[in-house]
C-alpha positions in Angstrom: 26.2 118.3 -70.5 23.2 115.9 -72.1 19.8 117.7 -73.0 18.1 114.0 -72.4 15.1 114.0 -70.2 14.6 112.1 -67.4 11.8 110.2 -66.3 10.4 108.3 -63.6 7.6 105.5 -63.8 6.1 104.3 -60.4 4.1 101.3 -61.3 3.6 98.0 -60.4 2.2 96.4 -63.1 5.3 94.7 -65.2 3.4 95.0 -68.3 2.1 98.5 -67.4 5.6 99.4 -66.9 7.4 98.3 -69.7 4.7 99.8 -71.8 5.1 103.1 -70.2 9.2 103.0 -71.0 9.3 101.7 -74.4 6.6 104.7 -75.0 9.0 107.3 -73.0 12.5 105.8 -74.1 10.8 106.2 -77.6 10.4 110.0 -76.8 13.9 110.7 -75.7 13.7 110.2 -71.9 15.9 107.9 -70.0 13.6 106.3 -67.3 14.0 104.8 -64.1 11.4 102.4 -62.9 9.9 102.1 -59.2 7.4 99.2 -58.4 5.9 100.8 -54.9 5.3 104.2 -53.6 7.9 104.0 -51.2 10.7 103.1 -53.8 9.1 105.7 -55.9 9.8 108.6 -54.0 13.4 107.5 -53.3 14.2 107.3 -56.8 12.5 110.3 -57.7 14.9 111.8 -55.1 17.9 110.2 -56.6 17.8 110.6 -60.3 15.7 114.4 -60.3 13.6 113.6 -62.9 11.8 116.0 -65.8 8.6 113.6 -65.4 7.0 111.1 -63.2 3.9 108.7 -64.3 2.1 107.5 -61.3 0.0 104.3 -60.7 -2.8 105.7 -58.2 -3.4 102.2 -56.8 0.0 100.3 -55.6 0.5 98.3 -53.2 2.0 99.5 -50.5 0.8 103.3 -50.5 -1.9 104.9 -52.5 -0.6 107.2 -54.7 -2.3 110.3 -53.4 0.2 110.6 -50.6 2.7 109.4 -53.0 2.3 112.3 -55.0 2.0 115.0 -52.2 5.5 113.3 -51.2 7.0 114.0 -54.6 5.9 117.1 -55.0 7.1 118.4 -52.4 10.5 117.6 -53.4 10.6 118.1 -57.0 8.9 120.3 -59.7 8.8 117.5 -62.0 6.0 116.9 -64.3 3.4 114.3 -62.7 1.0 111.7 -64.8 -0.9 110.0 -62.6 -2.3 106.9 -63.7 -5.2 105.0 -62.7 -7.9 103.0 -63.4 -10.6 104.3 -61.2 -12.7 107.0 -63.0 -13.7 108.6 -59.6 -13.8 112.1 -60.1 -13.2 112.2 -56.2 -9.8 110.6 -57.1 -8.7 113.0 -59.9 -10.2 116.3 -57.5 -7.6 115.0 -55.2 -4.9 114.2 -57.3 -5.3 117.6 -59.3 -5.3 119.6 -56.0 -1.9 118.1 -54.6 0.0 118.6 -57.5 -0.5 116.3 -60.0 -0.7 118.2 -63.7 -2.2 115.2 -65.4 -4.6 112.2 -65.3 -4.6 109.5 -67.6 -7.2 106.4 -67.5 -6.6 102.5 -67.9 -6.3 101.2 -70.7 -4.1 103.6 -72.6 -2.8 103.7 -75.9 0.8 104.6 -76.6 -0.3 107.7 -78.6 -2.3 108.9 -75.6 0.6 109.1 -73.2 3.0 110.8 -76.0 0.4 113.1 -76.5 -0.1 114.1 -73.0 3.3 114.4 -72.0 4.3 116.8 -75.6 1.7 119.1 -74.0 3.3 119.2 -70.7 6.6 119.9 -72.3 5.3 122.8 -74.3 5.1 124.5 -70.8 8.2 125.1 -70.3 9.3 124.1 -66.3 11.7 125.8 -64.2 15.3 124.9 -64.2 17.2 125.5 -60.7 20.0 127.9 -61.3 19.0 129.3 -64.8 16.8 132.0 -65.5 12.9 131.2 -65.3 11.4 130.6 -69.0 8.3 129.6 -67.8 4.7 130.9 -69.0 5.3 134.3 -67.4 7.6 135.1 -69.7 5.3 136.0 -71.8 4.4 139.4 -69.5 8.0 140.7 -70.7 8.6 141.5 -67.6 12.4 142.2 -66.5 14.0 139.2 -64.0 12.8 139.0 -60.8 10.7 142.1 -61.4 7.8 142.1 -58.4 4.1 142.8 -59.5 2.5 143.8 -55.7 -1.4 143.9 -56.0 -2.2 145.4 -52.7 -0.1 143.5 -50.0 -0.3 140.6 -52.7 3.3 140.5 -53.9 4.5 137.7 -56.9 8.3 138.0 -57.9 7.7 136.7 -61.9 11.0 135.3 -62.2 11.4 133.9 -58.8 7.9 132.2 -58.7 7.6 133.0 -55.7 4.1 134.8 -54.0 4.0 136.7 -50.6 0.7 137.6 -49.1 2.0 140.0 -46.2 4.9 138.6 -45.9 4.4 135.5 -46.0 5.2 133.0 -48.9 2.8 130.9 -50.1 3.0 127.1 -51.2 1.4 127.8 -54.9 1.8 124.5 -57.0 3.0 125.6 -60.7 -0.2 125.9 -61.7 -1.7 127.8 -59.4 1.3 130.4 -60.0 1.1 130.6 -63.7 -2.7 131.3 -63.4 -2.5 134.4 -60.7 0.4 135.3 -63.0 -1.2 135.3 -65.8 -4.0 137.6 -64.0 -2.0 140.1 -62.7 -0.4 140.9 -66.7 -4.3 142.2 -66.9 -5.5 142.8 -63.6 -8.6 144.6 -64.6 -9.4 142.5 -67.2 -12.2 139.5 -67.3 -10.4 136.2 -68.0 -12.2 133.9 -69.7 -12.1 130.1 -68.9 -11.2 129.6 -72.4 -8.5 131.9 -72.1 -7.0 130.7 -69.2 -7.0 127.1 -70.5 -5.1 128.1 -73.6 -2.3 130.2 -71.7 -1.8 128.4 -68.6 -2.7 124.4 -69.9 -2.7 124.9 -73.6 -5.0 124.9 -76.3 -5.7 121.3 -76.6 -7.2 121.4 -72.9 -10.1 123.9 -74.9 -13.4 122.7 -73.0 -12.8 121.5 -69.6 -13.4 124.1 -68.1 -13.8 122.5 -64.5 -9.9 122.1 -64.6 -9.8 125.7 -64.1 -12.2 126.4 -61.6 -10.8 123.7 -59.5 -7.2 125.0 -59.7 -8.9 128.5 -59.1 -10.8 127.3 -56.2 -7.4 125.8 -54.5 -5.1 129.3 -55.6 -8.5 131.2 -53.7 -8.3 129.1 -50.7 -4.3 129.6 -49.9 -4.6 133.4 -50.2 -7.8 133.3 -48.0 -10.1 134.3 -49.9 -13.6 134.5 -48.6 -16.4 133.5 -51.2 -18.5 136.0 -49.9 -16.6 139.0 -50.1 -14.0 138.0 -52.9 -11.1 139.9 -51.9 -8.2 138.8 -54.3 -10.7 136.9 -57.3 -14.1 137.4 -58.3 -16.2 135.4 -60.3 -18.0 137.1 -63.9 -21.1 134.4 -63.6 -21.0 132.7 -67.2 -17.9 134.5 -68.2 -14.7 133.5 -66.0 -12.6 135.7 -63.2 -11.0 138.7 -62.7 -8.8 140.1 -59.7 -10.3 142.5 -57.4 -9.2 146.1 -56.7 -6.3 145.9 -55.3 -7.2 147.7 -51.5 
């Protein structure tokens, strides 16, 4: 048993690259390199990594679909790297998974910094008992909160709307979680941003309501009639009576 971290770095710059290992090997992580998209998602198959950093421009395929292709096999962490500063870009990157941006150039002390406050959330581990962020509801394992026909199995992580299970990113879970432990309280941006990202994230509060926005649209919710969140104009969100 080895409690070393692995990561994987999909980039095609050389000196990107070797910037981006000496700066994770320097952390503790033994990484495994990939110079295209396609090479990327093998390895990240093979070696089931704790982390992946993600160029968003390589050459063979962007790194959008790159990252949709990870996530969907692998809870990993994901940086995605890039030196656009399209918001468009980061909307997308943020809605299929990724948990992290990080603009060229970077400094060594950024990237530590980033990836020490995705580590402080801790991630699942497949086989052991969940000691993720809803831990903190003390709840017992694999007790099921149902709001309405909304059902979430804390432990589990997993969310059934009528029966059906829905594709919630890690995010996405840990902030309807973290509503249901209060379901008739108003959650403030501020609040949600220190539980679910952590309270160095304090101020951007557009990375919630975009996370909030994609966690409405996959339980169906209707802006009109706001059946599972509401928004408290100037305040933040709270869950709506449960019918």
């Amino acid at each position: 048993m080895t409690d070393t971290r692995v990561a994987v770095v999909v980039e095609d710059d050389a000196d990107i690259g070797l910037l981006l290992r000496e700066v994770l090997e320097m952390a503790g992580f033994t990484v495994h390199r990939a110079s295209t998209g396609k090479e990327g998602v093998r390895l990240v198959q093979a070696v089931t990594p704790d982390l992946v950093t993600l160029d968003l421009g390589l050459p063979d395929v962007d790194g959008i679909t790159v990252c949709r292709a990870i996530r969907a096999i692998t809870d990993a962490y994901v940086i995605m790297i890039t030196a656009s500063t399209d918001e468009i870009d980061r909307l997308l990157g943020l809605e299929i998974g990724a948990d992290d941006f990080v603009n060229k150039p970077f400094s060594p002390r950024e990237i530590q910094a980033r990836v020490a406050a995705l580590f402080r959330r801790p991630r699942r581990i497949p086989g052991q008992p969940s000691a993720d962020r809803t831990a903190s509801l003390q709840v017992d394992e694999h007790r099921v909160v149902s709001h309405g026909d909304l059902e979430v199995d804390l432990d589990g992580r997993i969310v059934t709307l009528a029966g059906q299970e829905l594709p919630l990113t890690r995010i996405e879970f840990d902030l309807l979680a973290t509503m249901l432990g209060g379901p008739r309280r108003v959650w403030t941006r501020e609040t949600l941003l220190r539980t679910v990202w952590g309270a160095q994230w304090i101020g951007d509060d557009h990375l919630v309501e975009v996370h909030v926005g994609n966690l409405r649209r996959k339980l169906g919710d209707d802006a009109r009639t706001a059946r599972w969140i509401r928004t408290v104009r100037g305040v933040g969100y709270r869950l709506a009576p449960a019918a």
